[in-house]
C-alpha positions as CSV (number, residue, x, y, z in Angstrom):
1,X,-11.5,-25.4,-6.9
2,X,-12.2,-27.9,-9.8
3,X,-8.5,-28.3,-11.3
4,X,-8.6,-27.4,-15.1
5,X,-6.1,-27.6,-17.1
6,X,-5.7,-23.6,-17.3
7,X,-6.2,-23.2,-13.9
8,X,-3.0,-25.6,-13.2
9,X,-1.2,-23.8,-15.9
10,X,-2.1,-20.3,-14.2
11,X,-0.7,-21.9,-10.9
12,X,2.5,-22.7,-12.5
13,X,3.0,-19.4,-14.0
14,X,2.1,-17.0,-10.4
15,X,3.7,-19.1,-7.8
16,X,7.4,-18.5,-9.1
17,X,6.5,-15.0,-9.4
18,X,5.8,-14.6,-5.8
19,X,7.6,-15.3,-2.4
20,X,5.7,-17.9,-0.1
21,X,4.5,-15.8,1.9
22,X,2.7,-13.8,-0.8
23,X,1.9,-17.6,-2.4
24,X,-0.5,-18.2,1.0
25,X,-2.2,-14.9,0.8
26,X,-3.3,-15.3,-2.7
27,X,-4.4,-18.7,-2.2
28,X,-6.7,-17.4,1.0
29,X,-7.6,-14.9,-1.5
30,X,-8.8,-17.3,-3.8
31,X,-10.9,-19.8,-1.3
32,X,-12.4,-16.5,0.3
33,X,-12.9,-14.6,-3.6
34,X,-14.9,-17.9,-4.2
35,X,-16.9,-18.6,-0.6
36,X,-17.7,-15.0,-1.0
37,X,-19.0,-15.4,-4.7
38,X,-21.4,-18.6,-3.5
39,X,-22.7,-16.7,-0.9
40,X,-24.0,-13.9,-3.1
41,X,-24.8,-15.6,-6.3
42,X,-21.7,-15.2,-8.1
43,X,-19.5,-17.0,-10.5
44,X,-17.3,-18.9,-7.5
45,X,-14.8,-20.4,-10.1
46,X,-14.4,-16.9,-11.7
47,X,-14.0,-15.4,-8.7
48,X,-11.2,-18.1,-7.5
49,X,-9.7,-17.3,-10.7
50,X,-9.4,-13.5,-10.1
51,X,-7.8,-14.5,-6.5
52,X,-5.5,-16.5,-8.0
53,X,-4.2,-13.9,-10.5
54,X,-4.6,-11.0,-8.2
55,X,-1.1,-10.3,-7.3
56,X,0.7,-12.0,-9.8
57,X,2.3,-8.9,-10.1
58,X,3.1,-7.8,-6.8
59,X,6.9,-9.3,-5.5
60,X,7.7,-8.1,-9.6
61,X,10.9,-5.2,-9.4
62,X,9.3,-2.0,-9.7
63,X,10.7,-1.2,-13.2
64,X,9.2,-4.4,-14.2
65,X,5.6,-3.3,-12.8
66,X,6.5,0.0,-14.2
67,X,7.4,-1.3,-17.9
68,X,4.1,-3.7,-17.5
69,X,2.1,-0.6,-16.3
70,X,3.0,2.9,-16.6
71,X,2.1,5.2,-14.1
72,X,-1.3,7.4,-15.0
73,X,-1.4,10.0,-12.3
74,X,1.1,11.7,-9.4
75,X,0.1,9.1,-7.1
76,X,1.2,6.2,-8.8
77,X,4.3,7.8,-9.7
78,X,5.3,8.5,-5.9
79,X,4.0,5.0,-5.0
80,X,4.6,2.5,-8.0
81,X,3.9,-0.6,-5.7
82,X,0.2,0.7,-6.8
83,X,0.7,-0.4,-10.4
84,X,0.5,-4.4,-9.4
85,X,-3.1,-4.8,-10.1
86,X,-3.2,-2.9,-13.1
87,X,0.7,-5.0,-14.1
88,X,-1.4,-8.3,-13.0
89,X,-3.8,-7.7,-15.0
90,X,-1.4,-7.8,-18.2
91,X,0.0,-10.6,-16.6
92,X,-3.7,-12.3,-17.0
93,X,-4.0,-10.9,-20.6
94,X,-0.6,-12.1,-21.8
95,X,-1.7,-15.6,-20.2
96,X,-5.2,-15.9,-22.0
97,X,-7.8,-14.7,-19.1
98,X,-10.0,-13.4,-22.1
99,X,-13.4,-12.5,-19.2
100,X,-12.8,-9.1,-18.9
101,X,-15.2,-8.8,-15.4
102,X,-12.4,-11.0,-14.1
103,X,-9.5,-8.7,-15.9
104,X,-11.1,-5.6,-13.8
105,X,-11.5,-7.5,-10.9
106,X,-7.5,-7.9,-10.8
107,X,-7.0,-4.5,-11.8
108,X,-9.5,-3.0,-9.4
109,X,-9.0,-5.1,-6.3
110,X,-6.0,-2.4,-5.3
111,X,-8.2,1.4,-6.0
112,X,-11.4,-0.3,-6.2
113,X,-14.1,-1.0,-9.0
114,X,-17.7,0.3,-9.5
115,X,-20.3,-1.3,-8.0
116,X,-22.0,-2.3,-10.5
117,X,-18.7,-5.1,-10.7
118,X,-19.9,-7.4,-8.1
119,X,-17.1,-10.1,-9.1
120,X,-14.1,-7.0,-8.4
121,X,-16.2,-5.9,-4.9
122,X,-15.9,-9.9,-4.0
123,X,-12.5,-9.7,-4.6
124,X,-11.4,-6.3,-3.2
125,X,-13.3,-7.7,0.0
126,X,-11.4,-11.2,0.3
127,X,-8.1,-8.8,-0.4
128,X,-8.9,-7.0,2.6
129,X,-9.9,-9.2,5.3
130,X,-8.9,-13.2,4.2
131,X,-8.2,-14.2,7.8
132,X,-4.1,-14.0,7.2
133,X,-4.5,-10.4,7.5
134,X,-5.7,-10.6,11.1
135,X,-7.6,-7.5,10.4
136,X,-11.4,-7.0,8.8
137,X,-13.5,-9.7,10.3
138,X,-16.7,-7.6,10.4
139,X,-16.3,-6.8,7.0
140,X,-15.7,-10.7,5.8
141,X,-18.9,-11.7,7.9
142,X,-20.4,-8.7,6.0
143,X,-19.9,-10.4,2.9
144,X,-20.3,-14.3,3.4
145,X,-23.5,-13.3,5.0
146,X,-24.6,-12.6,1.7
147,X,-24.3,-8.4,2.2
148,X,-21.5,-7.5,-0.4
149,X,-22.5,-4.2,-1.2
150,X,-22.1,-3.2,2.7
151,X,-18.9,-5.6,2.9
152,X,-17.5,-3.1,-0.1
153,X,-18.5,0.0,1.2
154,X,-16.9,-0.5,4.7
155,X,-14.3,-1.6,3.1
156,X,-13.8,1.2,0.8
157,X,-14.5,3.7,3.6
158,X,-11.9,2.1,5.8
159,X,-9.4,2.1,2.8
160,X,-9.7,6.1,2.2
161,X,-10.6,6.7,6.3
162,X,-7.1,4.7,7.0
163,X,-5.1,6.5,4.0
164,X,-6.0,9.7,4.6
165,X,-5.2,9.4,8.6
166,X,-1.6,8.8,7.6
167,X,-1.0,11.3,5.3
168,X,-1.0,8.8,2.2
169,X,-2.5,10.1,-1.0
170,X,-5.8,8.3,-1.8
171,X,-5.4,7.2,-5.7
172,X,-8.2,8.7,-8.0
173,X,-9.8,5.9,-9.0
174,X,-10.3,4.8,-5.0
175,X,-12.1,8.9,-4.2
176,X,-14.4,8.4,-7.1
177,X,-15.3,4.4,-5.9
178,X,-15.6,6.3,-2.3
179,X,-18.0,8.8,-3.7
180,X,-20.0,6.5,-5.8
181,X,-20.5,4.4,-2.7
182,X,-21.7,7.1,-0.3
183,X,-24.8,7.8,-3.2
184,X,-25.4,3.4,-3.5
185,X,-28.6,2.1,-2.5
């Protein structure tokens, strides 16, 4: 990415936030949010931006992600590790990220966004299969090939498919994206 000013002030303010490890996987996030974007005629330096803030919030105690995010249903009380998109997101706002496709991108890249947000479905994909994961090849190849909406849906299917087969809750917001999905063109 073209370093901007902002964008090198955004780096400085996430990476002490985060361990290394997490450091690496949001800048895969990034060069895979933006690869994704070019390949399906989308912003790729918004889309690197929403990478790059996308977990800001996500090595933060949980009574910080709590305080920056208060629960909204049963599941995220039981599982408050859920709040860090919606917590990065007021990380994003508090630092001046005004676009708010980008600001629902962050949120949305844990529970998912509607489709009609192609910049969060770019993201939500490069979250679940940048190659650090080891896991979601198909569904990256999906999406650089220039087939997003597929990319998301297997995504988004595997996501609630995967949750449920544990025993895990499935957040709200991520059964209604599910069943907007299964009615998409």
């Amino acid at each position: 990415m073209k370093s901007t000013p902002f964008t090198a002030e955004l780096v400085e303010k996430v990476k002490p936030l985060v361990r290394p490890e997490r450091w690496a996987h949001i800048l895969r996030v990034a060069e895979l949010a933006r690869a994704i974007a070019e390949r399906n005629g989308l912003d790729p330096e918004r889309a690197y931006l929403a990478g790059l803030l996308h977990d800001a919030a996500r090595d933060l105690p949980l009574e910080e992600l709590v305080r920056l995010a208060p629960p909204e249903n049963e599941v995220e009380k039981a599982h408050p590790l859920a709040l860090h998109g919606r917590a990065a997101r007021r990380l994003a706002e508090a630092w001046g990220v005004e676009d708010l496709e980008v600001l629902e991108a962050i949120e949305g890249h844990v529970y998912g966004v509607p489709p009609e947000n192609a910049l969060g479905m770019a993201l939500y994909v490069a979250d679940v299969s940048e190659p650090g994961r080891g896991v979601n090849g198909e569904i990256r190849e999906l999406a650089l090939s220039g087939k997003l909406l597929e990319a998301y849906r297997k995504a988004v299917v595997n996501k609630v498919n995967y949750l449920q087969g544990k025993g895990i809750p499935v957040h709200p917001k991520t059964l209604a994206v599910y069943e907007r999905l299964r009615y998409a063109p």
